[in-house]
C-alpha positions as CSV (number, residue, x, y, z in Angstrom):
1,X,-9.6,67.6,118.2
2,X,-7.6,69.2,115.2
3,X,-6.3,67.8,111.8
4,X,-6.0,69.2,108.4
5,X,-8.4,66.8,106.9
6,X,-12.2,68.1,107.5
7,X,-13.1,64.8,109.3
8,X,-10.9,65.4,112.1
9,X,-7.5,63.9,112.7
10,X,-7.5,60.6,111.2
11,X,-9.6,57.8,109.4
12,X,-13.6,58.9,109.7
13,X,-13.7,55.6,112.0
14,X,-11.2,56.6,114.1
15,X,-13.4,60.1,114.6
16,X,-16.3,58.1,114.6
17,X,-15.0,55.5,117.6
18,X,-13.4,58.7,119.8
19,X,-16.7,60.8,119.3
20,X,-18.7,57.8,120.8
21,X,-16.2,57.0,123.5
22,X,-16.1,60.6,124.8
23,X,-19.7,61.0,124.7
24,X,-20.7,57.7,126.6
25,X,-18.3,59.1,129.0
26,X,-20.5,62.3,129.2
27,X,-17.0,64.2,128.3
28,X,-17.6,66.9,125.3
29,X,-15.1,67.2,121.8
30,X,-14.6,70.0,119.7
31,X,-13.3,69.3,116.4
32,X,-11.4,72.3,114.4
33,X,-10.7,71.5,111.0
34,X,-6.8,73.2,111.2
35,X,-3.1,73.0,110.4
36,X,-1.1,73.2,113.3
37,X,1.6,74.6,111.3
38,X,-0.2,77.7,110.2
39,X,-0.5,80.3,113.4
40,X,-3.8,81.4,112.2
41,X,-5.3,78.0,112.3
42,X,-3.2,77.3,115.7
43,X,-4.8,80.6,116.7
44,X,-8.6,79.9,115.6
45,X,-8.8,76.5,117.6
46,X,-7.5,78.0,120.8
47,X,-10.3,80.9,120.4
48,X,-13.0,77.7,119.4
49,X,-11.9,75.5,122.8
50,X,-11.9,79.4,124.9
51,X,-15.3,79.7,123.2
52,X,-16.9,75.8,124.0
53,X,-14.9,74.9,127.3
54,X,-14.2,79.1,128.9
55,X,-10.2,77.6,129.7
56,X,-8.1,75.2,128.2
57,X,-6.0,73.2,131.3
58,X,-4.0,71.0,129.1
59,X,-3.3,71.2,125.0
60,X,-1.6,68.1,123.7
61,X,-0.1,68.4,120.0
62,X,0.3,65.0,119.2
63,X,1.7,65.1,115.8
64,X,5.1,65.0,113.8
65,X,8.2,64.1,114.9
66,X,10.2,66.5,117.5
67,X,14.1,67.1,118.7
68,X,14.6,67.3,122.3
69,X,15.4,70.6,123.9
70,X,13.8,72.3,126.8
71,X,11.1,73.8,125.2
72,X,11.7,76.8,126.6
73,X,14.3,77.1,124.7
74,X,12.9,75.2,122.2
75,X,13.4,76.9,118.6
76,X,9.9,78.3,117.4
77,X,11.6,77.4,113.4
78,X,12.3,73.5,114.6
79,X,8.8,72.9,116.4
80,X,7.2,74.7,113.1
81,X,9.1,72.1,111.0
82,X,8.5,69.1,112.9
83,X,5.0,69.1,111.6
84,X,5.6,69.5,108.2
């Protein structure tokens, strides 16, 4: 779990209520305080999950607001903007 904010992404009760979920389903988290729309910070939590899970299967951005184009085609400028 990223977000800009040092709680996490979100409300601290909305970190709070995920953090318990996950754990009473025996599942891990990893929370990176980072701005998805600064590559260093994009960068540092893909080393972090590498580091705590050894792979990452499936990494969901689930913020802004995006176009639709094929994305891989899918201008680096307008994803980068859609987050801002």
């Amino acid at each position: 779990m990223a977000g800009r904010r040092s709680l996490g992404v979100g409300s601290q009760a909305f970190c709070c209520v995920l953090r318990y979920t996950l754990r009473a389903a025996g599942r891990r988290l990893l929370e990176v305080p980072a701005d998805v729309t600064v590559k260093s910070d994009v960068a540092l939590v893909v080393e972090r999950a590498k580091a705590e899970f050894e792979r990452i299967d499936v990494l969901v951005n689930n913020a802004g607001v995006v176009g639709i184009h094929e994305l891989e085609i899918y201008p680096e400028e307008a994803l980068i903007g859609s987050w801002r």
